[in-house]
Backbone as CSV, one residue per row, in Angstrom:
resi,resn,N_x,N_y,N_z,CA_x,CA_y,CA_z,C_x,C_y,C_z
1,UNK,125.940,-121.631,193.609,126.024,-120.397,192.825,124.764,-119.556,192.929
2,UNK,123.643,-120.008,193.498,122.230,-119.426,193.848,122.327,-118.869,194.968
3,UNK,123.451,-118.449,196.135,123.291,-117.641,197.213,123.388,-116.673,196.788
4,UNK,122.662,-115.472,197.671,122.460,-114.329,197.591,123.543,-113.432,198.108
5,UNK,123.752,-112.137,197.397,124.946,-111.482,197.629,125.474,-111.530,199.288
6,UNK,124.304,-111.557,200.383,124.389,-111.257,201.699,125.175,-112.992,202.085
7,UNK,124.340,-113.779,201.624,125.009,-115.430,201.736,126.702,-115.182,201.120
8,UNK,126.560,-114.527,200.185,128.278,-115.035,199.306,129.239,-114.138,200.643
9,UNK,128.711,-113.014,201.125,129.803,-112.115,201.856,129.518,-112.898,203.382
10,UNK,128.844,-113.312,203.979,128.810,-113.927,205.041,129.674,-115.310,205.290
11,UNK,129.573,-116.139,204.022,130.287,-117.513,204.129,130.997,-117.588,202.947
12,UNK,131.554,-116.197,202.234,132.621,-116.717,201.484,134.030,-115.598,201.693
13,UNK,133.190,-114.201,201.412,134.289,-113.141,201.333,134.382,-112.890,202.508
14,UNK,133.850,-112.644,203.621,133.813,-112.003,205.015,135.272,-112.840,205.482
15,UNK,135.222,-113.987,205.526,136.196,-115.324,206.478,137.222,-114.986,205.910
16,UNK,137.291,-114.830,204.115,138.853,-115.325,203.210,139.331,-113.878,204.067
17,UNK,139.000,-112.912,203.709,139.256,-111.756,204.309,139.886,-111.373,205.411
18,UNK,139.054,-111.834,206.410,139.593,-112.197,208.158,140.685,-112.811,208.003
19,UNK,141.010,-113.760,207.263,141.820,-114.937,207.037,143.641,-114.494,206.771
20,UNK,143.236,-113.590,205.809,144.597,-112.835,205.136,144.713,-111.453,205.542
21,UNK,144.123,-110.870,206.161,144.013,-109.753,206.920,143.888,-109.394,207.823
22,UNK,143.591,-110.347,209.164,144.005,-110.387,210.511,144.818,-110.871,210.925
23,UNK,145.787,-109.875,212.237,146.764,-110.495,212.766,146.629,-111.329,213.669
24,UNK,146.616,-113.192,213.376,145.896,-113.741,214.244,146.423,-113.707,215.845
25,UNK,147.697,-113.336,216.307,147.972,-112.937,217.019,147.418,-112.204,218.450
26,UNK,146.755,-111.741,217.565,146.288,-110.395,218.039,144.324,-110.967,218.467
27,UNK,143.860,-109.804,219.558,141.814,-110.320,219.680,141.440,-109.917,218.586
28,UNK,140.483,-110.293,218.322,139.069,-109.612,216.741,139.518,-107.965,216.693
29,UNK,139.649,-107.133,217.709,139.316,-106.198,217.671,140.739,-105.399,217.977
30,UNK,141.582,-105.724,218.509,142.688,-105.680,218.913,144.166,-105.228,218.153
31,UNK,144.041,-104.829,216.674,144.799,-104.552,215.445,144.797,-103.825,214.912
32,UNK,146.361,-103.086,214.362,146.083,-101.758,213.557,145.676,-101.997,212.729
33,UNK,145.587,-103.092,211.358,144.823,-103.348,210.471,143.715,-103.961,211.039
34,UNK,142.354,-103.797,210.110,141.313,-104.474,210.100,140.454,-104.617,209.217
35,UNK,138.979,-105.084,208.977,138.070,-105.320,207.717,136.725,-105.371,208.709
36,UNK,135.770,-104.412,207.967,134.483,-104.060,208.335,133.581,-103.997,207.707
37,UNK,132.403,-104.555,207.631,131.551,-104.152,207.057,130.781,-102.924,207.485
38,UNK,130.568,-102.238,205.671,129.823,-100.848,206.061,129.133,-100.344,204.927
39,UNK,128.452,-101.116,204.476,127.432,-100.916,203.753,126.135,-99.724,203.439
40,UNK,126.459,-98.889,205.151,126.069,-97.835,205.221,126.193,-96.666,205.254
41,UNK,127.983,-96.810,205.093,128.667,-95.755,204.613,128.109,-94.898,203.557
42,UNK,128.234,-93.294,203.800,127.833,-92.649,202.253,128.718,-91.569,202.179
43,UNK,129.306,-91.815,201.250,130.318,-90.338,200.934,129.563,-89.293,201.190
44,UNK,130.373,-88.210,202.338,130.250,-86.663,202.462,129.915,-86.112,201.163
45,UNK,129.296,-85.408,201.337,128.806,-84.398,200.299,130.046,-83.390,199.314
46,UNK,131.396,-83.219,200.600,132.064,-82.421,200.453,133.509,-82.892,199.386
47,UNK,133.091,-83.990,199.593,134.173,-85.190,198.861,133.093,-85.867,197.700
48,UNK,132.522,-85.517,197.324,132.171,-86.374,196.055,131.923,-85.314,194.921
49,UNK,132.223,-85.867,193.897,132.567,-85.084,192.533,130.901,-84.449,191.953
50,UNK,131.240,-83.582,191.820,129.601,-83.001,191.065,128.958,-83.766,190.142
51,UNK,127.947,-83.837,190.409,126.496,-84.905,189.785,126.903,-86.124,189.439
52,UNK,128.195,-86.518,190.396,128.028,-87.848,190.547,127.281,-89.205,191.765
53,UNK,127.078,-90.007,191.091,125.881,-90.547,192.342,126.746,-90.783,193.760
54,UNK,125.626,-91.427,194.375,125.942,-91.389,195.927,126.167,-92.389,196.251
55,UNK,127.408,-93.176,195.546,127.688,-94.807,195.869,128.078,-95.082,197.005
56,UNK,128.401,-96.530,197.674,128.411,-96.660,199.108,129.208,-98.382,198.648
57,UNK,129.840,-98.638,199.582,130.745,-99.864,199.501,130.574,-100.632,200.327
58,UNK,130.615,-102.065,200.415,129.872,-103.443,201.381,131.431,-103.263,202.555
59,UNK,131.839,-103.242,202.143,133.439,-103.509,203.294,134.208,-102.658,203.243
60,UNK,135.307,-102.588,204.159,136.453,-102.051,203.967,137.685,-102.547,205.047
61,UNK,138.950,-102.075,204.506,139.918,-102.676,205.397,140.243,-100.851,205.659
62,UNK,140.410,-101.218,207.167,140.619,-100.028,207.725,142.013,-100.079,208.986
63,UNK,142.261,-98.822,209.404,143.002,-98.886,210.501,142.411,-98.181,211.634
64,UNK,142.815,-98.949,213.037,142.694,-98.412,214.013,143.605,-98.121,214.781
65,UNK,143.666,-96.701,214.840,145.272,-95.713,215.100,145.809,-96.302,216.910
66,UNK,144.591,-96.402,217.270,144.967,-96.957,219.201,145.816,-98.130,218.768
67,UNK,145.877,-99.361,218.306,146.433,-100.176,218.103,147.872,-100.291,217.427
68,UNK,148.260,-98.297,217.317,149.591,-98.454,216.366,150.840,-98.469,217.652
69,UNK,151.453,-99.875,217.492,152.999,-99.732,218.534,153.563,-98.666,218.335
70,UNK,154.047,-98.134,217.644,154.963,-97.174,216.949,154.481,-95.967,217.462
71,UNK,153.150,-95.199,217.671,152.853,-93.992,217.820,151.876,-94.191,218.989
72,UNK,152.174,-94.147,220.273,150.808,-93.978,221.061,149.987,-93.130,221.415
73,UNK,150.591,-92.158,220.436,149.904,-91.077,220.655,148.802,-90.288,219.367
74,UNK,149.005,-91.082,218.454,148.361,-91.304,217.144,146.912,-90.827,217.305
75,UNK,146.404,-91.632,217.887,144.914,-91.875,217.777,144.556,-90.703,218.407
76,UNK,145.272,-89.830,219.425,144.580,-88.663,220.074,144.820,-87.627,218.500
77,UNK,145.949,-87.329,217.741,145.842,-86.783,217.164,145.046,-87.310,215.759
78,UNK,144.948,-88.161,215.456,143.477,-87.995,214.318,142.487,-87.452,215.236
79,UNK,142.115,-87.802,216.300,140.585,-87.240,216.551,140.855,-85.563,216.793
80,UNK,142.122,-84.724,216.957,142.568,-83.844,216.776,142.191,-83.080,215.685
81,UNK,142.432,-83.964,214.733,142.710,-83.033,212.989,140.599,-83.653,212.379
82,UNK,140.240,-84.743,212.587,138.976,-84.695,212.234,138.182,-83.810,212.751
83,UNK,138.459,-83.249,214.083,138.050,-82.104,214.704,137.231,-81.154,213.449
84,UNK,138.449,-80.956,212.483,138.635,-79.982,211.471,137.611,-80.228,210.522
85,UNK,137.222,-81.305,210.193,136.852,-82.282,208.643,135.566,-82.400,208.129
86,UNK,135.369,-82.323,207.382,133.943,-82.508,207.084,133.065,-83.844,207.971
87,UNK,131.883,-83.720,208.416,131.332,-85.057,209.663,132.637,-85.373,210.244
88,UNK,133.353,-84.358,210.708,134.006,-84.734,212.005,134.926,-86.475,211.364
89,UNK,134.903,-86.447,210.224,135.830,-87.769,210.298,137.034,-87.864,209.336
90,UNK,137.903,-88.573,209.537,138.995,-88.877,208.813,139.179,-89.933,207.743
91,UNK,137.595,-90.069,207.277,136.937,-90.553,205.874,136.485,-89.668,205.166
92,UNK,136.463,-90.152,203.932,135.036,-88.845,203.062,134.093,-90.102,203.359
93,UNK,133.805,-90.905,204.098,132.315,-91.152,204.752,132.432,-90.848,205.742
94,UNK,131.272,-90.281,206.840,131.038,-89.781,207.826,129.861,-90.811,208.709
95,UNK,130.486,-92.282,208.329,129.513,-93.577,209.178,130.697,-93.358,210.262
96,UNK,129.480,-93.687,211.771,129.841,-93.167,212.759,131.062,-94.438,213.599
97,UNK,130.799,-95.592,212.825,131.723,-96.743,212.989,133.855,-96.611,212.666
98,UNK,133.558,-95.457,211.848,134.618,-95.259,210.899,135.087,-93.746,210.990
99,UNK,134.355,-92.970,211.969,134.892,-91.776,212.081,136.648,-91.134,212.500
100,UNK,136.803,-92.187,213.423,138.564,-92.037,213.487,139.380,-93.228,213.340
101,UNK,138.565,-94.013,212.382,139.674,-95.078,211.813,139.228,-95.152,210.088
102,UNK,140.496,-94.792,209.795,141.679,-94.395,208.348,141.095,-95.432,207.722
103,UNK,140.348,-95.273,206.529,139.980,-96.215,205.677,141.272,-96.446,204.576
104,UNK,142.051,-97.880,204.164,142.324,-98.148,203.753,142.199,-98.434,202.076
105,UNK,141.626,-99.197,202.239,141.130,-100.135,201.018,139.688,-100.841,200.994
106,UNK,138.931,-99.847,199.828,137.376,-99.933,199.620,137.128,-101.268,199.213
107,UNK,135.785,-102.080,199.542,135.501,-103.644,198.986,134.005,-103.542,198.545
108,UNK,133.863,-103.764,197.102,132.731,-104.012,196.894,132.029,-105.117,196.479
109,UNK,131.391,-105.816,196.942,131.097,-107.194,196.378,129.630,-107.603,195.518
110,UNK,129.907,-108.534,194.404,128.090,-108.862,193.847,128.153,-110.067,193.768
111,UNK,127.147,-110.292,193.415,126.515,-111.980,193.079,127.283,-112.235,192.066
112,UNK,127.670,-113.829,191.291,128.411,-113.998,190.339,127.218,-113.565,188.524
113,UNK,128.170,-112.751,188.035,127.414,-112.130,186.753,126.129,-110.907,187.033
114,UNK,126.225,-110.498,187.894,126.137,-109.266,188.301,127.170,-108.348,188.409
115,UNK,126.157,-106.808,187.857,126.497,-105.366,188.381,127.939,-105.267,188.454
116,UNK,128.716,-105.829,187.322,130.113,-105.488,187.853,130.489,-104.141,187.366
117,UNK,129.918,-103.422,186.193,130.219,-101.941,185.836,129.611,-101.170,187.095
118,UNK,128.566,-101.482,187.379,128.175,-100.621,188.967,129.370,-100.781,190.104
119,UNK,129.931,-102.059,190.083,130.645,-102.215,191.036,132.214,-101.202,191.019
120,UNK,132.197,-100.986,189.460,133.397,-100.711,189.136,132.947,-98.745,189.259
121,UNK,132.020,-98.984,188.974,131.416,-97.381,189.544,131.794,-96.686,191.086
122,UNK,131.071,-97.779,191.588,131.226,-97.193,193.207,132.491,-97.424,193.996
123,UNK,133.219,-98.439,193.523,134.903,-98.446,194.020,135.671,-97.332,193.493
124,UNK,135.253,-96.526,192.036,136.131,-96.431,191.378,135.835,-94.194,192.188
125,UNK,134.024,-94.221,192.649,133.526,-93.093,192.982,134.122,-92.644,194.475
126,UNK,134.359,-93.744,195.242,135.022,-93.893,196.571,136.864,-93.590,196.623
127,UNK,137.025,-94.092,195.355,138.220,-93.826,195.626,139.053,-92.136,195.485
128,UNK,137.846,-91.640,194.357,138.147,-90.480,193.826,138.237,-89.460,195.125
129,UNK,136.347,-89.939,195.840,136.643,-88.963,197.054,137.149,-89.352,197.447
130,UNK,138.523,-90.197,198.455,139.293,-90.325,199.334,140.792,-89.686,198.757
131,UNK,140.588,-89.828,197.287,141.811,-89.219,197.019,141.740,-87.082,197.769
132,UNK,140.639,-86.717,197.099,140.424,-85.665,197.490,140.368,-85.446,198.875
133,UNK,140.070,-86.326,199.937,140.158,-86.438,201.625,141.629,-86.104,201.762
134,UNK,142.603,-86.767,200.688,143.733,-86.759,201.702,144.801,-85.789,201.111
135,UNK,143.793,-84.619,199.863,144.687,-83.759,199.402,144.200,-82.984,200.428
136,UNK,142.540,-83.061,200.766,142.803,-82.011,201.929,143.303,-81.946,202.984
137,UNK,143.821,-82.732,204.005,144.447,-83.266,204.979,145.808,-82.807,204.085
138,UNK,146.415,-82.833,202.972,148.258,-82.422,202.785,147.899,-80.776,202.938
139,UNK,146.668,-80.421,202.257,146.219,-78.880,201.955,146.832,-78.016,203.986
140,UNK,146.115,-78.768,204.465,146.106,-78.295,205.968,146.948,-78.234,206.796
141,UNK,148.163,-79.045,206.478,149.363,-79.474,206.821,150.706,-78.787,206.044
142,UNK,150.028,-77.677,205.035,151.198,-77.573,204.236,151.751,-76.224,204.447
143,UNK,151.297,-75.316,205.437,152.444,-74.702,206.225,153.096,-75.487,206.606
144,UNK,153.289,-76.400,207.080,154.526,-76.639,208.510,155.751,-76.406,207.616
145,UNK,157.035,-76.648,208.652,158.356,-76.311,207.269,158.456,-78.169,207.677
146,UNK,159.151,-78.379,206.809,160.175,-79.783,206.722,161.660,-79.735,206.719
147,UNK,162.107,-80.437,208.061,163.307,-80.563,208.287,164.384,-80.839,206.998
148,UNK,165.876,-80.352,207.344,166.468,-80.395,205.961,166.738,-81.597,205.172
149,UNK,166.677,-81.666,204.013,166.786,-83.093,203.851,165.648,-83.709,203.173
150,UNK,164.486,-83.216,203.391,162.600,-84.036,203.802,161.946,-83.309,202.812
151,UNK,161.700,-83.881,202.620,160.395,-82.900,201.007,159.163,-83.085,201.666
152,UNK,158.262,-82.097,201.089,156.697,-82.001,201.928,155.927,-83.406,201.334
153,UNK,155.045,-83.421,201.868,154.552,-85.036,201.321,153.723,-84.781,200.499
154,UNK,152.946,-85.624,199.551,152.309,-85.551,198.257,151.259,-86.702,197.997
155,UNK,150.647,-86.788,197.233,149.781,-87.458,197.646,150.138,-88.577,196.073
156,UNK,151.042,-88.015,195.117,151.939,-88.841,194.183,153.131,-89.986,195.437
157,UNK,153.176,-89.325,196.380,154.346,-90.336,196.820,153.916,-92.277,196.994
158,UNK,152.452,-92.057,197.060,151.856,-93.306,197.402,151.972,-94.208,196.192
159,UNK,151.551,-93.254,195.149,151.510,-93.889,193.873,150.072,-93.969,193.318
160,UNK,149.448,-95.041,194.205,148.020,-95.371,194.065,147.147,-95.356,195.351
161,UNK,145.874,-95.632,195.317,145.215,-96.144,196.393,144.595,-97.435,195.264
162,UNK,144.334,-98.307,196.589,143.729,-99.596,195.795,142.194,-99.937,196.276
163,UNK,141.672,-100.727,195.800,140.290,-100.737,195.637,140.510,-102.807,195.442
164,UNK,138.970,-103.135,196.027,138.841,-104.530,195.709,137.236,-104.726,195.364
165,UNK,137.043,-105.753,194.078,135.672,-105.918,193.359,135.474,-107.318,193.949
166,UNK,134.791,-107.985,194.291,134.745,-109.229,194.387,133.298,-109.806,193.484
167,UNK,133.406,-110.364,192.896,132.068,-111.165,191.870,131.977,-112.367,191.790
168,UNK,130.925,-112.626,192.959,130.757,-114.187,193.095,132.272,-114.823,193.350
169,UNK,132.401,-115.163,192.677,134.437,-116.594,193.272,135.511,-115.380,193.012
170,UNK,135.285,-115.169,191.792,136.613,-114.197,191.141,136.472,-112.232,192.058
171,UNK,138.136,-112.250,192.109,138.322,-111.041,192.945,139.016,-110.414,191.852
172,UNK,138.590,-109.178,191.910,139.652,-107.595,190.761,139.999,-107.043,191.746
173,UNK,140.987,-106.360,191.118,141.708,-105.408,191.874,141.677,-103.814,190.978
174,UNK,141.057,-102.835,191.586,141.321,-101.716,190.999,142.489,-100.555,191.854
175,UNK,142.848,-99.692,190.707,143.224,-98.461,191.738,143.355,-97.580,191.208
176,UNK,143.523,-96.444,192.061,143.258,-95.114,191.480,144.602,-93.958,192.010
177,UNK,145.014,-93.545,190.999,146.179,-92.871,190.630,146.237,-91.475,190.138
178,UNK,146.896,-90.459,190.570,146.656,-88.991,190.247,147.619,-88.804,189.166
179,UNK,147.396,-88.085,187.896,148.000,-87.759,186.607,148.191,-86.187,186.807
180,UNK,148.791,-85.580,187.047,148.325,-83.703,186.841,147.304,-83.511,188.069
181,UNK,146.578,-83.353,187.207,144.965,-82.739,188.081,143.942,-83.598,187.530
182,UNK,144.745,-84.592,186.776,143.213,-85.579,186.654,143.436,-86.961,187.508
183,UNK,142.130,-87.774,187.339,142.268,-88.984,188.493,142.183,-89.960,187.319
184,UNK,143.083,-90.938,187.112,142.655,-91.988,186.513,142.062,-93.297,187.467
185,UNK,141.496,-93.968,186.593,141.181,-95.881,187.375,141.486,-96.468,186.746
186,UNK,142.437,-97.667,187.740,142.917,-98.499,186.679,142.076,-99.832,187.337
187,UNK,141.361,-100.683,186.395,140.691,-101.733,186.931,140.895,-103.188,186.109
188,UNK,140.191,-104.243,186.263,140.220,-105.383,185.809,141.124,-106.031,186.079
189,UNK,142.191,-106.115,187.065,143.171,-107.119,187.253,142.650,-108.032,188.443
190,UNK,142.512,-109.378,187.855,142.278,-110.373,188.635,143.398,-110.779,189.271
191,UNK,142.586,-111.223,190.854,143.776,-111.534,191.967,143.808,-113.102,191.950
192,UNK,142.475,-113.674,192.027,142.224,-115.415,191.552,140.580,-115.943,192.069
193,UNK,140.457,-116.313,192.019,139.253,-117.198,192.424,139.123,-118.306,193.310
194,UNK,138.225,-118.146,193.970,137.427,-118.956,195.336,137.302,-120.003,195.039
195,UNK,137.127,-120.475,193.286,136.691,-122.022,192.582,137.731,-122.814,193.051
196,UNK,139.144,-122.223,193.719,139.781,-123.535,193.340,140.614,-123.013,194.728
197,UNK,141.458,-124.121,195.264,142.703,-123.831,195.909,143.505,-122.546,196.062
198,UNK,144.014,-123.769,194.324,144.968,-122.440,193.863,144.794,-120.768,194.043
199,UNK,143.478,-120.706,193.595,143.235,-119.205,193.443,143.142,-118.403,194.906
200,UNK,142.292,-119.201,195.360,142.276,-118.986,197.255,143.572,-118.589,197.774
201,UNK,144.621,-119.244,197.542,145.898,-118.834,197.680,146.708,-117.537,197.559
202,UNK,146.148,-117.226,195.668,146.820,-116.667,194.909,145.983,-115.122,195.888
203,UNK,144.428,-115.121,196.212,143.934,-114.322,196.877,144.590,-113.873,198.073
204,UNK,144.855,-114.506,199.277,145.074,-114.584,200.232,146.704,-113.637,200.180
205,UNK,147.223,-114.471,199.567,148.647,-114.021,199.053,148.667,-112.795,198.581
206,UNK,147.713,-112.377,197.289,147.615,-110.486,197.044,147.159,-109.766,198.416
207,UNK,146.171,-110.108,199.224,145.605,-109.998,200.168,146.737,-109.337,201.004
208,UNK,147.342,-110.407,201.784,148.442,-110.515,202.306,150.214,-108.783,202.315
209,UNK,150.169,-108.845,200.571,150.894,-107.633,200.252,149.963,-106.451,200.479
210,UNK,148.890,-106.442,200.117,148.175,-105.190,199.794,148.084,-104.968,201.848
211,UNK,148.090,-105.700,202.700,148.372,-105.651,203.633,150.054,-104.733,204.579
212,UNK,150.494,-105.373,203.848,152.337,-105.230,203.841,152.250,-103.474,203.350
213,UNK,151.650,-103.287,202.207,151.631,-102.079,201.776,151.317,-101.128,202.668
214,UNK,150.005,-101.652,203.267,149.461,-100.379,204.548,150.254,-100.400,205.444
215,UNK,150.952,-101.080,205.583,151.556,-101.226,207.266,153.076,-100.754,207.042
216,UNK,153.444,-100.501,205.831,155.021,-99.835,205.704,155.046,-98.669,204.556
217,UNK,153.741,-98.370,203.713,153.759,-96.995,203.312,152.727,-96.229,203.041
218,UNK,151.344,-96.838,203.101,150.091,-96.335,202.962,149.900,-95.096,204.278
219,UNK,150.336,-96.705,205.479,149.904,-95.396,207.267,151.507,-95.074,207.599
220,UNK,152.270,-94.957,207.311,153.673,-94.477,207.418,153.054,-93.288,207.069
221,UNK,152.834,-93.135,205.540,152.251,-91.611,205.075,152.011,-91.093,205.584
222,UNK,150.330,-91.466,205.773,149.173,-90.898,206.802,149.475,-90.061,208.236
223,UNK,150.461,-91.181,208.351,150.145,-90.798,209.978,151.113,-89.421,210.080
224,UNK,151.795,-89.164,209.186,153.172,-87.982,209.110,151.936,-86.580,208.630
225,UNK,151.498,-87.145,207.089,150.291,-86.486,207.154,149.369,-85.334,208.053
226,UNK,148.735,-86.381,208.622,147.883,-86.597,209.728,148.874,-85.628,210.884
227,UNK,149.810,-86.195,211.180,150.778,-85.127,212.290,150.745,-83.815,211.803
228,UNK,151.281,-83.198,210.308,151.813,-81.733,210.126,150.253,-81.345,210.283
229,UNK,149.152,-81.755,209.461,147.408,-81.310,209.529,147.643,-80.819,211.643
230,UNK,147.644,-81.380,212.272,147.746,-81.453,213.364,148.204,-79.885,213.770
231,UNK,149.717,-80.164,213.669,150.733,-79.356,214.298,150.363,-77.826,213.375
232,UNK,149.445,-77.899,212.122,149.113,-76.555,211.937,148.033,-75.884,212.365
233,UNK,147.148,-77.082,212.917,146.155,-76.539,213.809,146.655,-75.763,215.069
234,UNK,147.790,-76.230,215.664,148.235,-75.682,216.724,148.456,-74.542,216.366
235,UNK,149.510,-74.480,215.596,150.506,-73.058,214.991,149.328,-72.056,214.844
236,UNK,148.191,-72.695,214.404,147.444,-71.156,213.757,146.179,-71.182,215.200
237,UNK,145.943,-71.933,215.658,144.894,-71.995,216.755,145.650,-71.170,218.273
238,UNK,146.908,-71.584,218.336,147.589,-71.169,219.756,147.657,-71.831,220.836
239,UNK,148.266,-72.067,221.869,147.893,-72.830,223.265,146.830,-72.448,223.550
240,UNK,146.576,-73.399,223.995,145.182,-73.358,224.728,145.159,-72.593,226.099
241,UNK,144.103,-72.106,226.502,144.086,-71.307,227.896,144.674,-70.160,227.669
């Protein structure tokens, strides 16, 4: 219980992580889902809420659009529409690791009985700007028309974005949800703990859905998203040449 936050994420959270979140299938690097450390991430200026601080998050599960079966043509168009974006990226952080791969789901981790209101700060500050990332991305996209039938997309259709605290053994789960024009956080739900089996499980297993989620409606969204942002760059930019 005396390792240091860098010891607990190296030989405890880093592996469980890999564990329930890589397709082992698949090389290290080789997957539309993934988990990174990025500790040096700092929210854009342009995405963070007035005189609030400049929090920054140890991990994240992200996507990498080259790796999507479904669209091979994906990944040319994010680097298309970040073209547009504040630091050129399709984060409200502008770390150069993460510039055209879609941050998922923020991870912040502490020592056990530590900083968990800080923690609940900077998941809760990350999430706000990403919510605002991806009203601007619907903002940019919202000429196009929609075929009959299709409603324009929203950034209510998701429901939430989710967020993960980890403290020492025990993992929370937060997320953040749009009301009107305000942002709520909803936090404190434990997923289980590292102390035991069981909980390892019960982790792996939330792990596991919150996985399922990105891969059938989080980047389903996005990537439709991400297309109209696109196709209005065209409409209003013109062919080229």
């Amino acid at each position: 219980m005396g390792m240091s936050e860098a010891a607990w994420n190296h030989e405890v959270h880093f592996p469980l992580r890999c564990l329930a979140l890589r397709n082992r299938s698949k090389g290290a690097f080789q997957r539309l889902v993934n988990v990174k450390s990025c500790s040096s991430a700092s929210i854009i200026p342009d995405y963070r809420i007035r005189f609030a601080p400049d929090k920054k998050i140890d991990f994240c599960v992200y996507l990498d659009p080259h790796h999507d079966p479904n669209d091979t043509n994906i990944a040319s168009t994010v680097d298309a529409v970040r073209a547009h974006l504040p630091g050129l990226s399709i984060n409200p952080t502008d770390d150069l690791s993460l510039l055209s791969n879609p941050i998922a789901i923020p991870i912040e981790t502490k020592r056990p009985g530590e900083g968990l209101d800080t923690a609940n700060l900077q998941v809760a500050t990350f999430l706000t700007a990403h919510l605002t990332l991806l009203q601007r991305l619907l903002d940019a996209g919202a000429s196009v028309p929609v075929q009959d039938g299709e409603k324009a997309p929203s950034v209510d259709d998701l429901g939430f974005l989710p967020g993960l605290i980890v403290q020492g053994n025990t993992w929370n789960f937060i997320a953040a949800s749009r009301q009107d024009s305000r942002i709520v956080i909803w936090s404190e739900t434990s997923l289980g703990s590292t102390g035991d089996i069981f909980g390892i499980y019960q982790i792996v297993a939330s792990l596991q859905l919150l996985r399922q989620w990105i891969g059938t409606t989080y980047w389903p969204w996005l990537r439709r998203v991400t297309q109209r942002a696109a196709t209005a760059a065209q409409l209003r930019d013109g062919p080229a040449g």
